[in-house]
N, CA, C and O atoms as a CHARMM CRD file, in Angstrom:
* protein
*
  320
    1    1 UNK  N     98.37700 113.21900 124.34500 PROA 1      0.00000
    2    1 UNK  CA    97.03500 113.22100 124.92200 PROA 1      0.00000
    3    1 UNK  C     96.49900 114.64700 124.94400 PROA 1      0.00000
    4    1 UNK  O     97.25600 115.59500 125.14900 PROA 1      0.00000
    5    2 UNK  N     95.32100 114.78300 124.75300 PROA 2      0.00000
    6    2 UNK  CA    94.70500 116.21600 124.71400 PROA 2      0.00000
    7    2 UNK  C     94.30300 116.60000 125.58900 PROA 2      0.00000
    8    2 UNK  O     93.73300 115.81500 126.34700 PROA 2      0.00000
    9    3 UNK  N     94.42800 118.47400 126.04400 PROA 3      0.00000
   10    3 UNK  CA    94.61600 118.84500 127.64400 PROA 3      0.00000
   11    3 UNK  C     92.93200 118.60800 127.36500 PROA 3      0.00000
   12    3 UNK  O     92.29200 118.25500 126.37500 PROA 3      0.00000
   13    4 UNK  N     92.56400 118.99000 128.75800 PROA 4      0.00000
   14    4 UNK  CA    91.18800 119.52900 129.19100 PROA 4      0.00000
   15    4 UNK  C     90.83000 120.38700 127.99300 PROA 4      0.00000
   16    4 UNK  O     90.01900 120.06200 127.12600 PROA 4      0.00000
   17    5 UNK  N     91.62800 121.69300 128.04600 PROA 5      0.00000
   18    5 UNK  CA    90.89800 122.62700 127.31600 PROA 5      0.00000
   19    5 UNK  C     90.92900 121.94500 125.75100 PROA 5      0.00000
   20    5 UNK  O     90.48700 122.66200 124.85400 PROA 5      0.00000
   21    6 UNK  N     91.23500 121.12400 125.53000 PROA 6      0.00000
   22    6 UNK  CA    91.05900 120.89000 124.10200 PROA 6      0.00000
   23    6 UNK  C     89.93700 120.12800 123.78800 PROA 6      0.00000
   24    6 UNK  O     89.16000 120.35000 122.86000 PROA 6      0.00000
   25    7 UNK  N     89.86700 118.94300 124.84600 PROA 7      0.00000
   26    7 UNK  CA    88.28100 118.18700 124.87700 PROA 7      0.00000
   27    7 UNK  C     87.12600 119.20600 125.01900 PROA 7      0.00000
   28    7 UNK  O     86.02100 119.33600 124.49100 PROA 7      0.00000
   29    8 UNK  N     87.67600 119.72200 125.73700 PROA 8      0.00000
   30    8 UNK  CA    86.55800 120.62900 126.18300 PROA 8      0.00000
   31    8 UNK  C     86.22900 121.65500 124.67100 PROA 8      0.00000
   32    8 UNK  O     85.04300 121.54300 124.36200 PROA 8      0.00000
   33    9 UNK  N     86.70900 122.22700 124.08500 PROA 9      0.00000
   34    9 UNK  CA    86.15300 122.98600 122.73200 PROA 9      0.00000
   35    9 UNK  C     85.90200 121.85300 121.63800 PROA 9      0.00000
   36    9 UNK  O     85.10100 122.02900 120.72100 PROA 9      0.00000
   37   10 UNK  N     86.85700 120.32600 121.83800 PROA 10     0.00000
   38   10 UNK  CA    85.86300 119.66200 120.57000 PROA 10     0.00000
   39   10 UNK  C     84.43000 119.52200 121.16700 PROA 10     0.00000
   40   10 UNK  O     83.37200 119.93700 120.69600 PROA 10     0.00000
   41   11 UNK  N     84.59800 119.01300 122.01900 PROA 11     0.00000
   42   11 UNK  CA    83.04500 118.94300 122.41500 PROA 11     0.00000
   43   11 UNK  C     82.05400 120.03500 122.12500 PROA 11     0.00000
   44   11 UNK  O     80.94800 119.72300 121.68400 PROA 11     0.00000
   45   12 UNK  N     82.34100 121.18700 122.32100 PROA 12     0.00000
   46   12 UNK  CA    81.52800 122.55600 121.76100 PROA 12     0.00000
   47   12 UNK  C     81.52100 122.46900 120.58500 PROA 12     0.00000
   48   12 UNK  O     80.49300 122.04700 120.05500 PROA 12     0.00000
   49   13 UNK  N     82.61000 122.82000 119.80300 PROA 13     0.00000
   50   13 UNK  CA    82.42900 122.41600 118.24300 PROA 13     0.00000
   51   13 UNK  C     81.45200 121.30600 117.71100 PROA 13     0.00000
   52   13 UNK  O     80.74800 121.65500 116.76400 PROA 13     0.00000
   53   14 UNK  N     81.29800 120.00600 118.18100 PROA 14     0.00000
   54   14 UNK  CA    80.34100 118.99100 118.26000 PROA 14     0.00000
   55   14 UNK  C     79.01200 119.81200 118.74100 PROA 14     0.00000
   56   14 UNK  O     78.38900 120.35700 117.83000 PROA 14     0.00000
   57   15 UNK  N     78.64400 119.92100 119.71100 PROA 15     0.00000
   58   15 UNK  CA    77.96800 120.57200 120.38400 PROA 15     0.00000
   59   15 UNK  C     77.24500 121.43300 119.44800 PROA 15     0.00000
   60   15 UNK  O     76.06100 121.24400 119.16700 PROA 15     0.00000
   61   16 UNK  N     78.05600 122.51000 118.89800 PROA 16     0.00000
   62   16 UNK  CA    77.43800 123.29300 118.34700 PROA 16     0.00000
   63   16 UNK  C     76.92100 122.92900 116.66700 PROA 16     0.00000
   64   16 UNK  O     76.49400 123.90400 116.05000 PROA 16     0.00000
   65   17 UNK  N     76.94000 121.94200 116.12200 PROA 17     0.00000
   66   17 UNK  CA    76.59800 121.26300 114.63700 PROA 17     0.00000
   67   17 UNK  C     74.91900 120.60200 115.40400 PROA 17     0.00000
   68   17 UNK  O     73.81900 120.78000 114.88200 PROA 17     0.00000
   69   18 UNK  N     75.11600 120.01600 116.42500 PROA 18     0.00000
   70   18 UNK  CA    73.83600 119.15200 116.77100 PROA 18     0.00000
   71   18 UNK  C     72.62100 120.31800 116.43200 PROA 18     0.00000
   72   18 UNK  O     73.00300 121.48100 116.30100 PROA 18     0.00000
   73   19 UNK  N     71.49100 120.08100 116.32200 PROA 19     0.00000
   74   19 UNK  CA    69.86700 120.52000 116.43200 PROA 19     0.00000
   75   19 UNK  C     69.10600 119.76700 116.91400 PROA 19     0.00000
   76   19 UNK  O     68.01400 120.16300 117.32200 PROA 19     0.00000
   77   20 UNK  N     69.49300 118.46100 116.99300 PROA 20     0.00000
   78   20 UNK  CA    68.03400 117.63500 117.38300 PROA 20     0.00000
   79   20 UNK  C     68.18100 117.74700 119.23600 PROA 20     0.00000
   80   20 UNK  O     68.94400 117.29500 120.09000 PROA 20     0.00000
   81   21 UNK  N     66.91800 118.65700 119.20100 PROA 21     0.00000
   82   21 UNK  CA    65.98600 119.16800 120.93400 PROA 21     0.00000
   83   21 UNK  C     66.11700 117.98500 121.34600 PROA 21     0.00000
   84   21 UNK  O     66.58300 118.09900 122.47900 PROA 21     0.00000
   85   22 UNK  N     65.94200 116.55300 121.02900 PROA 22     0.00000
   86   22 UNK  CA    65.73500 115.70500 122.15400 PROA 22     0.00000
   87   22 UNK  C     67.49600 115.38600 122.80900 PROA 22     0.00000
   88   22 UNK  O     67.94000 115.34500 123.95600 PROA 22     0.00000
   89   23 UNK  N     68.02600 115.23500 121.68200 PROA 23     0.00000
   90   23 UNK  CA    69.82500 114.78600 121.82100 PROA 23     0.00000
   91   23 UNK  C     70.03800 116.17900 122.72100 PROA 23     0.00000
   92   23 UNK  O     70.48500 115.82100 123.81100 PROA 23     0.00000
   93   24 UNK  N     69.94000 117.12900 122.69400 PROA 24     0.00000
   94   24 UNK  CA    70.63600 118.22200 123.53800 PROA 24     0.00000
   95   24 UNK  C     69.72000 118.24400 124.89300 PROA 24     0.00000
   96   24 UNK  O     70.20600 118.62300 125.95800 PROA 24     0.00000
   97   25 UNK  N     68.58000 117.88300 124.79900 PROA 25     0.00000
   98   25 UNK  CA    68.11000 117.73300 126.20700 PROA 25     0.00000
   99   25 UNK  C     68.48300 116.95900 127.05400 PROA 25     0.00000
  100   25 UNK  O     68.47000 117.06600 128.28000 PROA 25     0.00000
  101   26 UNK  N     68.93500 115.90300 126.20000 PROA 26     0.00000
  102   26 UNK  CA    69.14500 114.41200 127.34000 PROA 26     0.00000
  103   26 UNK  C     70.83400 115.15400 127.51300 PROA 26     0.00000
  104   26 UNK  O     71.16700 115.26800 128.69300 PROA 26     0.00000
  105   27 UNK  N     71.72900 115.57400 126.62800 PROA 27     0.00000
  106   27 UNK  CA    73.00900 116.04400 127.03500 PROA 27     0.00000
  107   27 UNK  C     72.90000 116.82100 128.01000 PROA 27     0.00000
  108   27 UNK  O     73.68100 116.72600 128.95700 PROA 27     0.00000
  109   28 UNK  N     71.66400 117.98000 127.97400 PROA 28     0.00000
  110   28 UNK  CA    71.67500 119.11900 129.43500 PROA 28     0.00000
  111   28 UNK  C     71.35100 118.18600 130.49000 PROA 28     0.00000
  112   28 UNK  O     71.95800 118.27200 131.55700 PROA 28     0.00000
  113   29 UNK  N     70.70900 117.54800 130.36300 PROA 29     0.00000
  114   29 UNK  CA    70.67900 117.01000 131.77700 PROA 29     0.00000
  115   29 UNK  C     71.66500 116.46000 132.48100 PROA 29     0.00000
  116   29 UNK  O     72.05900 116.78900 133.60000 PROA 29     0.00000
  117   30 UNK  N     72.18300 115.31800 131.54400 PROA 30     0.00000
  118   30 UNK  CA    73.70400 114.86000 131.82400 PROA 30     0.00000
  119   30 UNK  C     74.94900 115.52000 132.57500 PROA 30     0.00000
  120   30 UNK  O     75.86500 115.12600 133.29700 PROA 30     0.00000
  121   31 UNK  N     74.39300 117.05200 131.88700 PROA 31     0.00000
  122   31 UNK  CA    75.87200 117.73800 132.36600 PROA 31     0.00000
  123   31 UNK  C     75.33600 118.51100 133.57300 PROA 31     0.00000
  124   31 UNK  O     76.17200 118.90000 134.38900 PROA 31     0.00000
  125   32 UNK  N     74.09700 118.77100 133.77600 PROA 32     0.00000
  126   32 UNK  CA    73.40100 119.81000 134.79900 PROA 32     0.00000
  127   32 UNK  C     73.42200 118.92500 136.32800 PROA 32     0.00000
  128   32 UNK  O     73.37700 119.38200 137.47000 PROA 32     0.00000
  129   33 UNK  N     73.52400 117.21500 135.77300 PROA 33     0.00000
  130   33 UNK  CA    73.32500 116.76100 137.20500 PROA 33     0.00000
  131   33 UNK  C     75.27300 116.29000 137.56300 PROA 33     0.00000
  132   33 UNK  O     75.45800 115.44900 138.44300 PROA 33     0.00000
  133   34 UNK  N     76.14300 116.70600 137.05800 PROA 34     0.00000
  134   34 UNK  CA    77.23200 116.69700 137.29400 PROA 34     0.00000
  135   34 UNK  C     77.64100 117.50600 138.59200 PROA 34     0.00000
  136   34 UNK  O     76.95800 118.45900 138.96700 PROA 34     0.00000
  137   35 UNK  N     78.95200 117.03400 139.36600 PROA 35     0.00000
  138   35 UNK  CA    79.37100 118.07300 139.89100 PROA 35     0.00000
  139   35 UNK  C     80.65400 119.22100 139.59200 PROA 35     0.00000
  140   35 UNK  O     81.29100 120.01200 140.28700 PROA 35     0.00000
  141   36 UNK  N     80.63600 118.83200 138.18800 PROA 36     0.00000
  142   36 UNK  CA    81.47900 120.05200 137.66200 PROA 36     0.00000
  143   36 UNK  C     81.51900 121.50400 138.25100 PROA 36     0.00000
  144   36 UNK  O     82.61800 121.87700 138.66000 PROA 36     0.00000
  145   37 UNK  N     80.42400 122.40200 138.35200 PROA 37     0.00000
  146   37 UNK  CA    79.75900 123.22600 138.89800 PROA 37     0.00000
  147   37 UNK  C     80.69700 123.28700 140.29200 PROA 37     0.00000
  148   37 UNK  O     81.03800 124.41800 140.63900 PROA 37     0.00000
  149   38 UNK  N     80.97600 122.57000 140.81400 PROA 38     0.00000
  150   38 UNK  CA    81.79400 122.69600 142.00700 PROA 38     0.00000
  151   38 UNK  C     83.40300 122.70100 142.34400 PROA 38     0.00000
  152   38 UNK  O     84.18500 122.82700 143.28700 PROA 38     0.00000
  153   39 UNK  N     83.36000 122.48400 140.98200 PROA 39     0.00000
  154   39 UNK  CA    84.70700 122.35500 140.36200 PROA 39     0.00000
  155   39 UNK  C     85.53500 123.66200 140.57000 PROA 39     0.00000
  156   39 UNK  O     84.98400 124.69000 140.17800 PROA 39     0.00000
  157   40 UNK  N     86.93900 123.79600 141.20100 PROA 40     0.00000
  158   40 UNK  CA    87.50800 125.47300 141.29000 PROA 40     0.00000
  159   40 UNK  C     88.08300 125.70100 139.97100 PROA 40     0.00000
  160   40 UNK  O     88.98000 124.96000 140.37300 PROA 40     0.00000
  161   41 UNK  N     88.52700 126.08000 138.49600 PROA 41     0.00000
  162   41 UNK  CA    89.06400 126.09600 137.74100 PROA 41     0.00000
  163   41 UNK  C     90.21400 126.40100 137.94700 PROA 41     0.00000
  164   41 UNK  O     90.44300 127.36400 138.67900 PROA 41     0.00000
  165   42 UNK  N     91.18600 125.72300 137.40500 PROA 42     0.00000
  166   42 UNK  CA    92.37400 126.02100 137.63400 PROA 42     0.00000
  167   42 UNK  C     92.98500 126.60400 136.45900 PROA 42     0.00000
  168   42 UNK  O     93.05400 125.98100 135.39900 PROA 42     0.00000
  169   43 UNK  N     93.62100 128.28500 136.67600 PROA 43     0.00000
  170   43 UNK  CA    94.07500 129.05200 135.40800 PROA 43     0.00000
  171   43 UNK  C     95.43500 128.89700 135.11700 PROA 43     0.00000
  172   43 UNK  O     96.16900 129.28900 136.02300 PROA 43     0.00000
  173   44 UNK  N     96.05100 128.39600 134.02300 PROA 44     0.00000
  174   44 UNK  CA    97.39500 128.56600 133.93500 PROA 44     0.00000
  175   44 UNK  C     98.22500 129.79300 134.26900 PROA 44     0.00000
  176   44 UNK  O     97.73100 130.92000 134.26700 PROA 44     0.00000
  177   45 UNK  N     99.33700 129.57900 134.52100 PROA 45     0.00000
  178   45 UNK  CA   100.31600 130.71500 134.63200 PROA 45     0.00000
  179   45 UNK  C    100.20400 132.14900 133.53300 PROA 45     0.00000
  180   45 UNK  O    100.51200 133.30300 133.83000 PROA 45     0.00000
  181   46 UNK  N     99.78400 131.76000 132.49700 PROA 46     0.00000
  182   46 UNK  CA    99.87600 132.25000 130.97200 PROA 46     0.00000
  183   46 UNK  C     98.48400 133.38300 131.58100 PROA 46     0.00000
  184   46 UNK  O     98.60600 134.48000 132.12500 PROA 46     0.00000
  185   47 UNK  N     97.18500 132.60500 131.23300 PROA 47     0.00000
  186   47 UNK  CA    96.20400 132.91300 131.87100 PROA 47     0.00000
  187   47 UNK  C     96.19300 133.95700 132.57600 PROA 47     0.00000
  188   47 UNK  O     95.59900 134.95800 132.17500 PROA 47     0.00000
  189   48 UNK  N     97.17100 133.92000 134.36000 PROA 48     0.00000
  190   48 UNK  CA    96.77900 134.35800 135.12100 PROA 48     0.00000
  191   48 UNK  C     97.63100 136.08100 134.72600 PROA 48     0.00000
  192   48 UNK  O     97.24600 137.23100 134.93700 PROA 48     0.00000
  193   49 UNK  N     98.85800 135.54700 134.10800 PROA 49     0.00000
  194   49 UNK  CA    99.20000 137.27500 133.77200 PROA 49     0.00000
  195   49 UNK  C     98.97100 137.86700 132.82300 PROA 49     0.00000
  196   49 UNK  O     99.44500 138.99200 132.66300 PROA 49     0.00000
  197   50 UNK  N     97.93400 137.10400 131.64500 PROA 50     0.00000
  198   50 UNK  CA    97.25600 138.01500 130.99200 PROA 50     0.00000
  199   50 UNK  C     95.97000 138.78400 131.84300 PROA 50     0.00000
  200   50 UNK  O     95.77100 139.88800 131.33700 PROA 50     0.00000
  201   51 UNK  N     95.27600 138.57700 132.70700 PROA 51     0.00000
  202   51 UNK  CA    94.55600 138.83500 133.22600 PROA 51     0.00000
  203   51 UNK  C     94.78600 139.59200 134.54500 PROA 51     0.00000
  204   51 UNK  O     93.85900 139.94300 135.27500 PROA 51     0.00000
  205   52 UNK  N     95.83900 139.77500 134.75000 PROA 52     0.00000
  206   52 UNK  CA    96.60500 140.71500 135.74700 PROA 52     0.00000
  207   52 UNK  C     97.11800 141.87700 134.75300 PROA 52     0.00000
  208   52 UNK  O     96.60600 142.97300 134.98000 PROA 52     0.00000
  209   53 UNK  N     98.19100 141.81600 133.52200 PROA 53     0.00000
  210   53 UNK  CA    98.13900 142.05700 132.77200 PROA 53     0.00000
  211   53 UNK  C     96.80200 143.41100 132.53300 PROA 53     0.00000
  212   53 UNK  O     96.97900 144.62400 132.64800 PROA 53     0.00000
  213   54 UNK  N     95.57400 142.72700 132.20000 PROA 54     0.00000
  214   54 UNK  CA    94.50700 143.02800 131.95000 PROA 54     0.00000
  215   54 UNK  C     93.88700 144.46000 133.07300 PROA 54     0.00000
  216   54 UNK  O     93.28400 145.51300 132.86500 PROA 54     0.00000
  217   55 UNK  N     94.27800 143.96400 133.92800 PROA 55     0.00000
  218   55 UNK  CA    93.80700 144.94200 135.48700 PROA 55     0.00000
  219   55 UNK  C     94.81300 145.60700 135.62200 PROA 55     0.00000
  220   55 UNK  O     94.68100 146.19900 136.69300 PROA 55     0.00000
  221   56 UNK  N     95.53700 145.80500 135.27200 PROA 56     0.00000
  222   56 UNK  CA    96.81700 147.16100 135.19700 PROA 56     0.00000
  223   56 UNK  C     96.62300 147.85800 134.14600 PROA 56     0.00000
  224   56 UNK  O     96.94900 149.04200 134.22100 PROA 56     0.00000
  225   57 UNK  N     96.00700 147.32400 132.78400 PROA 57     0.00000
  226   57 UNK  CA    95.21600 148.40600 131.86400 PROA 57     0.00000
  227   57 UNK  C     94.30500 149.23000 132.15600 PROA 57     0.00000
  228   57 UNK  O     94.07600 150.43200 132.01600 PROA 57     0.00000
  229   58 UNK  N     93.70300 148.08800 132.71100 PROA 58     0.00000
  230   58 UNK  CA    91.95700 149.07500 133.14300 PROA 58     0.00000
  231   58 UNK  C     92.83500 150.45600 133.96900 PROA 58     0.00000
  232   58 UNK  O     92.81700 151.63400 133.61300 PROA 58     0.00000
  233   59 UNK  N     93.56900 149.85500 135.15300 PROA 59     0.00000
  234   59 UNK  CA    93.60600 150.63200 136.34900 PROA 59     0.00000
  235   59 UNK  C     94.67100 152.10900 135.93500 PROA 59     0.00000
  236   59 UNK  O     94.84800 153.15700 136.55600 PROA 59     0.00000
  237   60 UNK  N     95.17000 151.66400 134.76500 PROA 60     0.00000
  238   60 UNK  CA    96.30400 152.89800 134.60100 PROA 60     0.00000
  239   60 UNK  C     95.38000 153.62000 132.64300 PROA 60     0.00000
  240   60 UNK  O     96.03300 154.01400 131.67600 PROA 60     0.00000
  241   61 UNK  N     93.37000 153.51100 132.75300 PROA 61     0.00000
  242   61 UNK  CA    93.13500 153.76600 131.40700 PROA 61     0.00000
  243   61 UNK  C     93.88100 153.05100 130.12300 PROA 61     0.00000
  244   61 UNK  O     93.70800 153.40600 128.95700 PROA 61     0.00000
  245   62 UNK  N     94.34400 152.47600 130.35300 PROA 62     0.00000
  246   62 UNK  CA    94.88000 152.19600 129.00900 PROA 62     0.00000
  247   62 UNK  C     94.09100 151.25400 128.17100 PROA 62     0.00000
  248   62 UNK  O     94.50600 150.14900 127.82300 PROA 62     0.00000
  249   63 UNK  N     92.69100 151.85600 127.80500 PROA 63     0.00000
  250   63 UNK  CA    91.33800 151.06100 127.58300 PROA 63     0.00000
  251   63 UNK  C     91.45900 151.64200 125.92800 PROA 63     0.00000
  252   63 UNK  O     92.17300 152.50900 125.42500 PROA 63     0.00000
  253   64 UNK  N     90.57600 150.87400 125.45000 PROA 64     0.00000
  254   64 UNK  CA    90.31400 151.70000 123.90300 PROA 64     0.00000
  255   64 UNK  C     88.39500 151.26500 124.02000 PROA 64     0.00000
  256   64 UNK  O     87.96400 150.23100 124.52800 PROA 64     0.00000
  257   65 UNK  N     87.78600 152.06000 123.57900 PROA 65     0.00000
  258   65 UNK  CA    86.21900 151.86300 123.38200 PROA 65     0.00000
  259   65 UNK  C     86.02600 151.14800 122.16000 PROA 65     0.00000
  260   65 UNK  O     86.74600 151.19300 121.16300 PROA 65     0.00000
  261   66 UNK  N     84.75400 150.33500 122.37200 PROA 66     0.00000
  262   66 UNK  CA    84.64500 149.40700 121.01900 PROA 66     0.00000
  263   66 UNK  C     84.39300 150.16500 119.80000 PROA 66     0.00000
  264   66 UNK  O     84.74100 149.63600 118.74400 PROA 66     0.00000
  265   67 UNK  N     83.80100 151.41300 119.76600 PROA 67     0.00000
  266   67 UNK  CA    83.70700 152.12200 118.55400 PROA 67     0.00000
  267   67 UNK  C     85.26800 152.38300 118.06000 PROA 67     0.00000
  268   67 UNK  O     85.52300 151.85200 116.97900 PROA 67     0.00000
  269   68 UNK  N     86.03000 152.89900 118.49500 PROA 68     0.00000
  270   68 UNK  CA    87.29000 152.97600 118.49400 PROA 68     0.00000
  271   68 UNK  C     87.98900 151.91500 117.99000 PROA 68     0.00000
  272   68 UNK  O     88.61000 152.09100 116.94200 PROA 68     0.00000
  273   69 UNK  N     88.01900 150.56800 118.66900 PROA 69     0.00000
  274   69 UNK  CA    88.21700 149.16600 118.21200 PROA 69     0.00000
  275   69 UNK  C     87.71500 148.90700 116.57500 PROA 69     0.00000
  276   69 UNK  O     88.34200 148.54100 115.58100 PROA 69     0.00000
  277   70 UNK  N     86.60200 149.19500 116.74800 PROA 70     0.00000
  278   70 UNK  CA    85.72800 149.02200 114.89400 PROA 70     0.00000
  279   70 UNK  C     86.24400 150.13800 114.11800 PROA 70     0.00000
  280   70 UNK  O     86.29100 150.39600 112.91500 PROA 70     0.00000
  281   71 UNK  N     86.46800 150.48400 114.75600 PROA 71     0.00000
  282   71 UNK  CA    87.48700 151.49000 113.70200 PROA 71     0.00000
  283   71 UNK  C     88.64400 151.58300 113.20200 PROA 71     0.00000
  284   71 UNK  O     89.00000 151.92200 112.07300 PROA 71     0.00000
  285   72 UNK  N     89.54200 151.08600 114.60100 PROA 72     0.00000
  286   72 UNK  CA    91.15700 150.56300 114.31500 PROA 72     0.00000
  287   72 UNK  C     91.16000 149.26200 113.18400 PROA 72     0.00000
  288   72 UNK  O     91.92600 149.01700 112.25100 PROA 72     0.00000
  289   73 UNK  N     89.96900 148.55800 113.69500 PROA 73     0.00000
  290   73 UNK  CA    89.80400 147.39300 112.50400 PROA 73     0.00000
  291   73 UNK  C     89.19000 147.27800 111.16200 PROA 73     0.00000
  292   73 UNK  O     89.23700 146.25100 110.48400 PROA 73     0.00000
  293   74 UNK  N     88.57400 148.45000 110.78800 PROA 74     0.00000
  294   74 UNK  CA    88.55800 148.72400 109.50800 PROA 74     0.00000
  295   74 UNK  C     89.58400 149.57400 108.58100 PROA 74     0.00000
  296   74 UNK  O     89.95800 149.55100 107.40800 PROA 74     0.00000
  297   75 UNK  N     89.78400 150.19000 109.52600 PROA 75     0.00000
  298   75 UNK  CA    91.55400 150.36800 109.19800 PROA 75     0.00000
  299   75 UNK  C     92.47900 149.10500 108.38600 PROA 75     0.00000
  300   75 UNK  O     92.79400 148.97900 107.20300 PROA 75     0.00000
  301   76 UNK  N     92.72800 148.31000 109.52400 PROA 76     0.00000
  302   76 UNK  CA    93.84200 147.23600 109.16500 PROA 76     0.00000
  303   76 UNK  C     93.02100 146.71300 108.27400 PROA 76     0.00000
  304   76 UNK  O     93.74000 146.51100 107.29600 PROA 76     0.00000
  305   77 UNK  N     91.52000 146.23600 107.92000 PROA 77     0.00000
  306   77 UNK  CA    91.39000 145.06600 106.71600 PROA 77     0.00000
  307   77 UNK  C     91.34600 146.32900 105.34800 PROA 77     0.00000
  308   77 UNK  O     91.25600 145.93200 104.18700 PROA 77     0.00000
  309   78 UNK  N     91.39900 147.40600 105.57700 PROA 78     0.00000
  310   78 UNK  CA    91.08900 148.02300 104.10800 PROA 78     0.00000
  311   78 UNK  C     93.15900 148.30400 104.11600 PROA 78     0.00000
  312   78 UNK  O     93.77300 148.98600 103.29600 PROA 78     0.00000
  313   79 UNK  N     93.54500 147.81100 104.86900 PROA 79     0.00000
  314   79 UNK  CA    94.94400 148.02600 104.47400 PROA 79     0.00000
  315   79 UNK  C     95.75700 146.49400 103.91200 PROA 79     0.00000
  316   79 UNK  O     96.94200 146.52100 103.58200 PROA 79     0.00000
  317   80 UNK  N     94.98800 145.29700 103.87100 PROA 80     0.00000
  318   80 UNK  CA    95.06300 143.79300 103.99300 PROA 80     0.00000
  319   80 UNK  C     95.37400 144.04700 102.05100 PROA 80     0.00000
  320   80 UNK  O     95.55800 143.07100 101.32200 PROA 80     0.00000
């Protein structure tokens, strides 16, 4: 059976092929009068220590700037 998070991105993937304004209007509404929105998300274990993880970078600099980033990565594809 497929978790949450997996329904949840086919549906975006779907989601995102549609154009017809009336089909995505009647879907916003659908989902706008939900009480999802109230919903607490619940983060996996995985999740939660990448993102702890994450706040011990910031907090000890261990940041790289996105120019820096576009750079490390033109690096690796002219090395591909």
């Amino acid at each position: 059976m497929d978790t949450a998070d997996n329904i949840r991105n086919n549906i975006i993937d779907k989601l995102l092929t549609i154009s017809n304004k009336e089909y995505l209007t009647a879907l916003y509404k659908l989902i706008s009068k939900s009480s999802v929105e109230n919903d607490a998300i619940q983060l996996s274990y995985d999740q939660l220590l990448m993102l702890n993880m994450s706040e011990d970078d910031i907090k000890n600099n261990r940041i790289v700037s996105q120019e820096e980033l576009d750079k490390l990565d033109l690096e690796w594809l002219k090395n591909l």
